[in-house]
LORO-368989 format. One record per residue (C-alpha): residue in three letters; chain; x, y, z. Coordinates in steps of 0.05 Angstrom, whole numbers, always signed. Example, Ala and Ser with C-alpha at 12.3 -4.5 7.8 and 13.67 -1.06 7.14 Angstrom:
# residues 2
{resn=Ala; chain=A; X=+246; Y=-90; Z=+156}
{resn=Ser; chain=A; X=+273; Y=-21; Z=+143}
***
This chain:
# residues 134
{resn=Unk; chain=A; X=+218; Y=-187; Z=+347}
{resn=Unk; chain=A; X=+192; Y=-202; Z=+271}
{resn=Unk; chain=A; X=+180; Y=-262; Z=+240}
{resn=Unk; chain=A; X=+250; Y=-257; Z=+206}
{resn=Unk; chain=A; X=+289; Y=-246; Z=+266}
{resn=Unk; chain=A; X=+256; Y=-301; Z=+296}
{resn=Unk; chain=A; X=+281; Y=-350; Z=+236}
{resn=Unk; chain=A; X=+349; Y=-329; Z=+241}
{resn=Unk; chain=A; X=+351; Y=-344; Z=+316}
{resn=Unk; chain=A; X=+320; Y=-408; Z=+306}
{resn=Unk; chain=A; X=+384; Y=-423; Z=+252}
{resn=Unk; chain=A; X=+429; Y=-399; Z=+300}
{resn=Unk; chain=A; X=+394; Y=-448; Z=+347}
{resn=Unk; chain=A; X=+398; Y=-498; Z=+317}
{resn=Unk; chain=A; X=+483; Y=-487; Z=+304}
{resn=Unk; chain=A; X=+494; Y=-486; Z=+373}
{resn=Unk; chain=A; X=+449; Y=-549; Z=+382}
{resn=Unk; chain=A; X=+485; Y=-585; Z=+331}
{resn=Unk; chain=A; X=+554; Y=-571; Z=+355}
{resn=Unk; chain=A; X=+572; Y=-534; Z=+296}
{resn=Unk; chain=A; X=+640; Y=-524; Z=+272}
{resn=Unk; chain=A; X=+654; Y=-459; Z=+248}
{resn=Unk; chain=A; X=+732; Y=-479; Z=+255}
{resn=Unk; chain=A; X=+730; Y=-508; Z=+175}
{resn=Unk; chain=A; X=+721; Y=-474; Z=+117}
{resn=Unk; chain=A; X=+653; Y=-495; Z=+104}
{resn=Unk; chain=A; X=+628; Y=-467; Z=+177}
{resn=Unk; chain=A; X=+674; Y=-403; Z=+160}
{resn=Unk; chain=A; X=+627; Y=-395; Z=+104}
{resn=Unk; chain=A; X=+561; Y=-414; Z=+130}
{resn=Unk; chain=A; X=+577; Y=-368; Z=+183}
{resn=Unk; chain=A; X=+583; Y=-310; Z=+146}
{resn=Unk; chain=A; X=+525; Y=-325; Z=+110}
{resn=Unk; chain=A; X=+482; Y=-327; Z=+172}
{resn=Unk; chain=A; X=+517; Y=-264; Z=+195}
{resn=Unk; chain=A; X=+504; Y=-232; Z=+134}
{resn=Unk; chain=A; X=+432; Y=-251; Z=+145}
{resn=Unk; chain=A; X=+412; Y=-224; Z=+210}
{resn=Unk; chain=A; X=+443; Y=-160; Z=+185}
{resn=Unk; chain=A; X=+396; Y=-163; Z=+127}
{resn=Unk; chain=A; X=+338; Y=-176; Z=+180}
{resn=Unk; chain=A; X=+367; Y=-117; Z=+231}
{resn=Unk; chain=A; X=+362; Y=-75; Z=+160}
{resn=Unk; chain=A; X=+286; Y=-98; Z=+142}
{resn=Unk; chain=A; X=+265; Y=-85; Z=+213}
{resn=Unk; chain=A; X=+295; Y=-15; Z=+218}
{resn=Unk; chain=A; X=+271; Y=+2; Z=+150}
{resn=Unk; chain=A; X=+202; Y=-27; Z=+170}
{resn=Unk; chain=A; X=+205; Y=+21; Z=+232}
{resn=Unk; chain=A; X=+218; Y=+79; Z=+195}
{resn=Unk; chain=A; X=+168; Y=+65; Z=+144}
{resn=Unk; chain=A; X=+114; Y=+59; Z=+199}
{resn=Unk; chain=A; X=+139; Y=+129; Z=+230}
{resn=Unk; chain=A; X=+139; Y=+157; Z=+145}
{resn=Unk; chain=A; X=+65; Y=+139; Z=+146}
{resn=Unk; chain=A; X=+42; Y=+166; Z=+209}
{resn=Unk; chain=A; X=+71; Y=+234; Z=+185}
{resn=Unk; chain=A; X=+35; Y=+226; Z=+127}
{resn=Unk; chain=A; X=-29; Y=+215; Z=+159}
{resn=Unk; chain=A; X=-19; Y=+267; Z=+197}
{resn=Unk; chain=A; X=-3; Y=+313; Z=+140}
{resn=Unk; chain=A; X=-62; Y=+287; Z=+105}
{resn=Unk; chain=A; X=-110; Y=+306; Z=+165}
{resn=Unk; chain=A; X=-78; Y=+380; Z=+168}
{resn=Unk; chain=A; X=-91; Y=+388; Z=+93}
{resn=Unk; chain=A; X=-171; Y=+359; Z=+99}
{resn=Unk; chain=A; X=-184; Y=+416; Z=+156}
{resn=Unk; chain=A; X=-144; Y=+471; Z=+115}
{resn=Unk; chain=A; X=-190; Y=+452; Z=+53}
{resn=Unk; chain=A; X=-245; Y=+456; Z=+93}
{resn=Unk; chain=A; X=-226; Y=+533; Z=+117}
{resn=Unk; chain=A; X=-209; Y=+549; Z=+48}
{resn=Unk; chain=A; X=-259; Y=+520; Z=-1}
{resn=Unk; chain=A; X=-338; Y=+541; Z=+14}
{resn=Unk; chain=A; X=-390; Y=+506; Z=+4}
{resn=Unk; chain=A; X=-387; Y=+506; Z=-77}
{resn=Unk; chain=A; X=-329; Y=+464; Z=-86}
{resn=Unk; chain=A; X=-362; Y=+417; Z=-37}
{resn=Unk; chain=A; X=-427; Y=+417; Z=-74}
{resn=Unk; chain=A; X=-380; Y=+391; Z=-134}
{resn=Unk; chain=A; X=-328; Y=+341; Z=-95}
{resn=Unk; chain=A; X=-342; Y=+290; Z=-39}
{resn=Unk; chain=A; X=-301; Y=+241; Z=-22}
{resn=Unk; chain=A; X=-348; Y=+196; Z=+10}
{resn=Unk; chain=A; X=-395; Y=+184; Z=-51}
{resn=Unk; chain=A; X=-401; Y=+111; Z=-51}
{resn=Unk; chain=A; X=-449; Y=+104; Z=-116}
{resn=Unk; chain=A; X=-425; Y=+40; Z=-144}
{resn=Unk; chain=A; X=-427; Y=+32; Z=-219}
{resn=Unk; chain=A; X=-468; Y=-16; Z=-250}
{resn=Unk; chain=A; X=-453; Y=-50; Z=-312}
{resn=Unk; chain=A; X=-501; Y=-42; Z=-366}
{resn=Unk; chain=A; X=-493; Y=-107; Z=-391}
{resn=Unk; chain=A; X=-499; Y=-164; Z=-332}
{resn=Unk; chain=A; X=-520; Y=-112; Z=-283}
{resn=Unk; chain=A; X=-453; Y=-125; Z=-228}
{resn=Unk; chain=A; X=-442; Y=-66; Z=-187}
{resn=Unk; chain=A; X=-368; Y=-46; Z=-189}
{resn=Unk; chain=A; X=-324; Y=-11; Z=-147}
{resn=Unk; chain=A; X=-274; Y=+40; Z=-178}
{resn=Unk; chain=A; X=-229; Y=+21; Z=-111}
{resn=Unk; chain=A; X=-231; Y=-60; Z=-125}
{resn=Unk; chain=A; X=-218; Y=-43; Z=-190}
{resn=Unk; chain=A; X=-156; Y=-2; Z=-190}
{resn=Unk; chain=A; X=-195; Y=+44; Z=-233}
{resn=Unk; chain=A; X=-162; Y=+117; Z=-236}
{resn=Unk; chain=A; X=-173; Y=+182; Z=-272}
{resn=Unk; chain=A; X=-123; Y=+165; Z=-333}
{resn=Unk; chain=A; X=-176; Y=+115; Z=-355}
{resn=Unk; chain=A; X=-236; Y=+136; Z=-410}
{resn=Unk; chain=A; X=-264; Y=+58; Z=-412}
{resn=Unk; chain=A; X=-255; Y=-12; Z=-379}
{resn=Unk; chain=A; X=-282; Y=-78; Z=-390}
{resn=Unk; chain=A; X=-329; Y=-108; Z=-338}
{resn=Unk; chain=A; X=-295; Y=-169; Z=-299}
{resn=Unk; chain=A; X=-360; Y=-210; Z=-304}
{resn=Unk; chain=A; X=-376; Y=-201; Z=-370}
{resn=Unk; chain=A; X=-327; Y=-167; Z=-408}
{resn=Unk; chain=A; X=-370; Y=-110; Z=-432}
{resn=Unk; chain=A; X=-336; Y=-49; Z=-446}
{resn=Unk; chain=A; X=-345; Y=+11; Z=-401}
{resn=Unk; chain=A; X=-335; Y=+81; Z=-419}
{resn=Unk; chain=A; X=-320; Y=+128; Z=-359}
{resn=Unk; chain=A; X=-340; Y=+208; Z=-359}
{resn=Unk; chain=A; X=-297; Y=+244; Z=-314}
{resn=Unk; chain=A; X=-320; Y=+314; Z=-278}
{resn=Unk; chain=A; X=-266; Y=+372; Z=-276}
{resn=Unk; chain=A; X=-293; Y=+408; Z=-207}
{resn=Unk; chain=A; X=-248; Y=+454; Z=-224}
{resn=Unk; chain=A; X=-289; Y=+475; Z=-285}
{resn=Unk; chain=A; X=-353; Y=+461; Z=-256}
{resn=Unk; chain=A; X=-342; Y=+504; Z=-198}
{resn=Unk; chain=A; X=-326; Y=+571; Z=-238}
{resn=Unk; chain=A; X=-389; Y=+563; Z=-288}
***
């Protein structure tokens, strides 16, 4: 049981501790608003389930298509791409290695500003596509 679910059973708790009347109009109502509620929680939970299954899939999927790249590209393309490369960039400025991941840098970008010092940094990009067939 999530957090949520575990809030709305603590309200519900705390109705039936408290005697409450859902006999008059205003119990009628906050009634249906608790009801209302848990079904939002049952909802987020079940969505939150499926999500979890969604990714697993996708990890999986994402594991079949790393092996089937390695079977179909040689050792060129790997001369040219690797994932793993974890050169950090240094600013030429204050020096401050940066991470492209911390950074929410992507491949859309030619420059960004340094978040120490605010120096402008202009990125180069490699096509390994083109670098592959020269």
């Amino acid at each position: 049981m999530g957090y949520l679910a575990e809030r709305i059973n603590y309200i519900k708790g705390l109705m039936e501790g408290m005697k409450f009347d859902a006999s008059t109009d205003e119990g009628k109502i906050i009634k249906a608003l608790v009801d209302i509620v848990e079904d939002i929680v049952i909802s987020t939970e079940d969505l939150e389930d499926t999500q979890d299954q969604v990714l697993d899939v996708i990890d999986e999927y994402e594991d079949r298509i790393c092996d089937l790249e390695d079977e179909v590209y040689d050792d060129e393309y790997d001369e040219y791409y690797d994932e793993d490369v974890d050169e950090p960039l240094t600013c030429p400025e204050c020096g401050t290695e940066l991470d492209f991941d911390e950074l929410g840098i992507d491949e859309n970008v030619d420059s960004f500003r340094c978040p120490h010092c605010g120096t402008k940094i202009d990125i180069e990009w490699l096509d390994y596509e083109e670098d592959a067939e020269e």
